[in-house]
N, C-alpha and C positions, 0 to 999 in steps of 0.2 A: 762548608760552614764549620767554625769550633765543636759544634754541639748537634747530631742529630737531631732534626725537626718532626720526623716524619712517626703519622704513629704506626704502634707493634701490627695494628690491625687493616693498615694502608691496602695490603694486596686482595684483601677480601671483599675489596668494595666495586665488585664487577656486578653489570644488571646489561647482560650480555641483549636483553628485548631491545633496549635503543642503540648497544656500541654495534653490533650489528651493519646498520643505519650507514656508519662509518664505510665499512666493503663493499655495501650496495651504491650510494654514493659515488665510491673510485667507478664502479663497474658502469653507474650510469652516464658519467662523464668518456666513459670509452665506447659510448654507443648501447649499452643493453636496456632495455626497457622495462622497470621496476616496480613489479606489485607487490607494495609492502604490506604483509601480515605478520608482520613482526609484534604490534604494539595494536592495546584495545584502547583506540581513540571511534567510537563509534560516528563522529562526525566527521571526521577522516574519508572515513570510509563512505561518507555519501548520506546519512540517516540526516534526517532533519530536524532542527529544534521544533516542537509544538508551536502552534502560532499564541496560544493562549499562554501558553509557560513566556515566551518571550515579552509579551503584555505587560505578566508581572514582573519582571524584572524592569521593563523599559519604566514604569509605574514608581516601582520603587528608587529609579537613580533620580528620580523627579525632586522623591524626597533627600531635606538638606540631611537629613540622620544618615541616610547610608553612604556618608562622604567623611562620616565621622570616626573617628575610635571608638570599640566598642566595649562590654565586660572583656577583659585578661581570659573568664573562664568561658568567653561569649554571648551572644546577644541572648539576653534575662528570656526574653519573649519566648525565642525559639529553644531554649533552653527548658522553661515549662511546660512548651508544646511538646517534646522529646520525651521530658520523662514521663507524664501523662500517657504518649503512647506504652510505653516500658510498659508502663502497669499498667496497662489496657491488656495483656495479651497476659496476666499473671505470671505465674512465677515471682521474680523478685522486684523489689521493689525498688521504686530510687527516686530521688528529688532532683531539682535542678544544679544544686551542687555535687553531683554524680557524673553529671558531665562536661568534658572539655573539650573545644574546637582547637582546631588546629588548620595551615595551611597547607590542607591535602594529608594525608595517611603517609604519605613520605616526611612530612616534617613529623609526622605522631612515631612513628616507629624510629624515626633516627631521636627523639626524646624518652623514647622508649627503652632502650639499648645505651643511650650513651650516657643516660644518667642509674643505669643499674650499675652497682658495685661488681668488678671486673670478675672475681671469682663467680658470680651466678650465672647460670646454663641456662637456656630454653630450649627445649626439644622440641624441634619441627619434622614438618612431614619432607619425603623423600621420595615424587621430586618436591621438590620446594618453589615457593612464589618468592624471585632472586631479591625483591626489595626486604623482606624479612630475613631470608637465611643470608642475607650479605653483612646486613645491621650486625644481627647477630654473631657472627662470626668475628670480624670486627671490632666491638666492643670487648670482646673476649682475648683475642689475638692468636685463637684457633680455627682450627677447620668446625664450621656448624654441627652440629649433633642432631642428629635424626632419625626419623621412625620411618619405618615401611610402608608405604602404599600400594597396595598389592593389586594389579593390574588384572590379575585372574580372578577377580571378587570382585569386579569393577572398579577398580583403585580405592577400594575400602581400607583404613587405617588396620594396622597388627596391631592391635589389643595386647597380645602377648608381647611383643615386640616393646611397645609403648612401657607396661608398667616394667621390665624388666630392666630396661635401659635406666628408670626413675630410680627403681630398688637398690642399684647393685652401682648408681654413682650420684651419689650426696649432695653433687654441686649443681644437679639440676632441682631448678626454683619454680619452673613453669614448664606449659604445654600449649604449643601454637597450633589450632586447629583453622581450618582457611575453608569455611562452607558457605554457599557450595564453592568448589575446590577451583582455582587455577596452578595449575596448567589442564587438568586433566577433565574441569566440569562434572566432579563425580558430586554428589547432594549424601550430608548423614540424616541419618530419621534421627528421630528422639530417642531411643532404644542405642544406640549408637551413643549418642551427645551423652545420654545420661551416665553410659558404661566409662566416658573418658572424666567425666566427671566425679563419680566414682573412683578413680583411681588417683585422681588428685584429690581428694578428700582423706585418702588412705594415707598416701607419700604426703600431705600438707604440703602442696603445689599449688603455685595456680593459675589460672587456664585463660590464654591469648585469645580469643575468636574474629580471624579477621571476613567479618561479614558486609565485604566490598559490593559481592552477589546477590546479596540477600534477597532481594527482591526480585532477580534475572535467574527465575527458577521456574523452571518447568518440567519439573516430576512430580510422580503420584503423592510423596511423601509431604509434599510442600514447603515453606518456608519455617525451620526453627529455631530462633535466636537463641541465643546462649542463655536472655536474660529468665526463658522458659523453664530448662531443665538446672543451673547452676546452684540451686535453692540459696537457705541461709547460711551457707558455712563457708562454702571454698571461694575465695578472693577470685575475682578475674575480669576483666576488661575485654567489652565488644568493641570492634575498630568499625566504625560507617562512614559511609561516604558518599556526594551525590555525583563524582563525577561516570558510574556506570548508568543509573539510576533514572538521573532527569533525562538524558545525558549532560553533566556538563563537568568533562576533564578540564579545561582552562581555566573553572573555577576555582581549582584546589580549595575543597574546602570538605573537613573533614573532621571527626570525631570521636570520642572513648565515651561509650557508658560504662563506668565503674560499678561495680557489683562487690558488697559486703566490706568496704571500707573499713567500717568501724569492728570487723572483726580478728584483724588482729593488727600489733603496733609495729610490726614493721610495713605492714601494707602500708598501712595509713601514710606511713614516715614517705614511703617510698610517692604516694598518691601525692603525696604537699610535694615533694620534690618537682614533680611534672609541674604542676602548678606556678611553683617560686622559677624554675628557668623559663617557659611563657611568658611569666610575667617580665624577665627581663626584656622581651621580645614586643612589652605594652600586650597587644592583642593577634589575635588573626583578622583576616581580609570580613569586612562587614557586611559586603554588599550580599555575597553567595548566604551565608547567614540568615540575613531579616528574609531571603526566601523561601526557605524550607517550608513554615507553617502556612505560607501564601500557597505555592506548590501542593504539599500533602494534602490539604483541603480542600483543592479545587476539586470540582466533580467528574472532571477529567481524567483525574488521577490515577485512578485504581482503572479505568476504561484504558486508559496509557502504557499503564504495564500488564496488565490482560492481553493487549494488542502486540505489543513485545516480544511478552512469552512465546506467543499462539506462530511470532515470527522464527524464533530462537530454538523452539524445538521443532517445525521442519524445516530448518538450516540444517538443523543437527542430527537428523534425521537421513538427509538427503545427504550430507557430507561423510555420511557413517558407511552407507548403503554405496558411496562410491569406493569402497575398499573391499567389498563384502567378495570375499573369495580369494583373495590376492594374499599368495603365501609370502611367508617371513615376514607378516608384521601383525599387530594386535590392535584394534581397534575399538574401545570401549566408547556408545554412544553417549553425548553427553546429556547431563538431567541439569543444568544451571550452568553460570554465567554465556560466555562465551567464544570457546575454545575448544579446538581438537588436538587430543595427542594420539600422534603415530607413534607407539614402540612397536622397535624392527625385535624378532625374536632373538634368544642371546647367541652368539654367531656366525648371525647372518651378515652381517657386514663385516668388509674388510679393507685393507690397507692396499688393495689392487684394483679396486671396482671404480668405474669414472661412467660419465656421462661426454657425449659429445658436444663439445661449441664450437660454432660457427665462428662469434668473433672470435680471432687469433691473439689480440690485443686482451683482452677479458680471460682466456686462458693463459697467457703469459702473466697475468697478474695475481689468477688465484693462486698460483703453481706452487711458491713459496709459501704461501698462506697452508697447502693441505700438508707439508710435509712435518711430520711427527703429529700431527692434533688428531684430536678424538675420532673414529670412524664415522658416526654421526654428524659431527660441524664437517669433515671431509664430503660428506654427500650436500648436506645445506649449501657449502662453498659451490660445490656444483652446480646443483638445482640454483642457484642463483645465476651464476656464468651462462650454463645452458636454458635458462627457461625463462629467469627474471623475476620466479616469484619468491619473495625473502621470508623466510621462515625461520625460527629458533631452534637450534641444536636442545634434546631434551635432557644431555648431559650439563651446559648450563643450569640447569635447574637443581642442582645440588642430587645428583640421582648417577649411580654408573649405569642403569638402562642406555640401551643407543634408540632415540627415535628425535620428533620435530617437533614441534606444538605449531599450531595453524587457529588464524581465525575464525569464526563463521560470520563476520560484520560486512561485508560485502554485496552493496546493494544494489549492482546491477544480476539481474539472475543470471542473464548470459555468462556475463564475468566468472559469476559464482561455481557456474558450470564448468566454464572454464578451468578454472582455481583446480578443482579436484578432480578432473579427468587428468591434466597436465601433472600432478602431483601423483596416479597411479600408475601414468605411462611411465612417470620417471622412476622410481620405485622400482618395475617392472623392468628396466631396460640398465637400472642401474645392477642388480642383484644379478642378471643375466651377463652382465657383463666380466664377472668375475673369471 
């Protein structure tokens, strides 16, 4: 073409959880048998809708409304059911024009990032969850900017780390906090939330919370929204969503409660902007919507994610305790959503270590694939060819650590057992192999 099409930020927009997908695919077309734990689809993986969550939904498509267009800023209804909770739970407060729907947290975060003015930063965590530090990289046309999570403190954010990186460069505007956290499932207290808040109140930042998990928490500390500890001053948006939640991923339907708007005029500017592109978009998807308030109020509800939890933390429990002793790698149990990270210790892995496969076919095709990449996606390449089960490289995640991220959604127990015996034999046989 005359003219470059392609934008500055085209190569950043990798979310390696489904391209993945792509290699497993080839491999299971050449015979290997596929257990994907790539990607947190929890009915994927076998969980079943509620029969009474389905009710309301079947209920709802009855009516001619949820066939309709709804508010630009979403359904009024479930909009003042939403903030009502907000300030159920104190801290700050918010109205129904506070919040915006959206179609899934991937349509929020690419409105997110592509309507911020190019020069402004966000600082994320490191590893990173790929759908925000890609956006954000992207919009920018640089590599992401990130803070530490430090694996030795149970993947705790560096404090020090965070405000120094704010201090010492100008053009970060925000701070992207992901509790409780993927990839790694680590949960912050209040004491914690309050200190990063704190330090965007200092620098006049302000603070992303993507609280996808919120409710897929099973630690002591419990669930802390943002909208808690952020008080009156610092600008910043909660991201929610009910595709972990009810479950339901295919709903994409998804949310921003805005916090302190009216406290300073470029937020605000920035707030109408989110708004005036939506609105060119008319609305989001209605049906998932008029459900919410049916959903959170049924008496099932809070019994539903009780039952969840009590599931999610011995998964996470039991998938911890299969690594417990096996050198070269670190294994923090998880307190929320649902996910495990293996980091291998830093050079233990190397560019000599393989695993055995049978198919010959499957070895001839990752062969290409492991030469020059990460030591990490070289083992994942592997453990796929040899064993079948797909996992993510934890260098994808915006991090130079080497390890994998693995589900805990797996709902046959045998399987499950499966899953992570096969994952420390390989491990073990891989590292020996050296």
């Amino acid at each position: 073409m005359r003219r470059n099409i392609v934008h500055s930020g085209a190569d950043a927009l990798i979310y390696e959880i489904r391209q993945i997908v792509a290699v497993a695919k080839k491999l299971e077309a050449l015979g290997v048998k596929i257990t994907y734990e790539n990607i947190g689809d929890p009915i994927q993986k076998g969980e079943k809708v509620a029969p009474w969550m389905k009710q309301i939904v079947s209920d709802l498509i009855l009516k001619d409304m949820s066939w309709a267009y709804t508010a630009t800023q979403g359904f009024e209804k479930t909009r003042t059911f939403l903030a009502q909770k907000v300030n159920e739970r104190g801290g700050a407060q918010i109205t129904s024009d506070d919040l915006l729907f959206f179609n899934g947290l991937g349509d929020a975060v690419a409105k997110i990032f592509g309507f911020m003015r190019r020069e402004a930063r966000v600082l994320g965590p490191s590893p990173a969850y790929s759908t925000l530090s890609s956006a954000e990289a992207a919009h920018s046309g640089y590599e992401h900017m990130t803070y530490n999570l430090i694996p030795e403190k149970n993947w705790m954010p560096d404090l020090e780390d965070i405000e120094n990186k704010i201090k010492y460069n100008d053009s970060i505007a925000g701070i992207i906090l992901i509790n409780p956290d993927n990839p790694t499932g680590a949960v912050y207290d209040k004491t914690l939330m309050r200190d990063i808040v704190s330090i965007a109140e200092k620098y006049d930042v302000m603070v992303i919370c993507d609280e996808t998990y919120a409710h897929i928490n099973y630690s002591e500390t419990g669930t802390v929204h943002l909208s808690e500890v952020i008080g009156d001053k610092v600008c910043g948006m909660a991201l929610r969503s009910i595709s972990k939640e009810f479950p339901w991923p295919g709903g994409r339907c998804g949310w921003l409660e805005i916090f302190n708007k009216d406290k300073d005029p470029v937020f605000a500017r920035y707030v109408k902007t989110l708004l005036d592109a939506k609105m060119l978009e008319v609305c989001s998807t209605t049906l998932p919507q008029m459900a919410i308030p049916e959903v959170y109020s049924h008496p099932e509800f809070i019994p539903h994610l009780k039952t969840r939890n009590e599931k999610f933390k011995r998964k996470a429990k039991s998938a911890t305790e299969a690594f417990k002793g096996l050198k070269g790698v670190r294994v923090v149990e998880p307190k929320g959503a649902f996910y495990l990270t293996v980091a291998f210790e830093d050079g233990v892995l190397t560019n000599k270590m393989k695993l055995p496969v049978e198919n010959k076919a499957a070895l001839e095709f990752i062969q290409p694939l492991i030469e020059n990449c990460a030591n990490d996606r070289r083992f994942v390449y592997y453990l796929l060819a040899s064993t079948g089960i797909c996992v993510v490289p934890l260098s994808s995640f915006c991090t130079k650590k080497d390890g994998f991220r693995v589900t805990l959604l797996e709902e046959d127990e045998e399987k499950f057992q499966w899953i992570y015996s096969t994952l420390r034999k390989a491990i073990e046989e891989y590292i020996q192999s050296a």
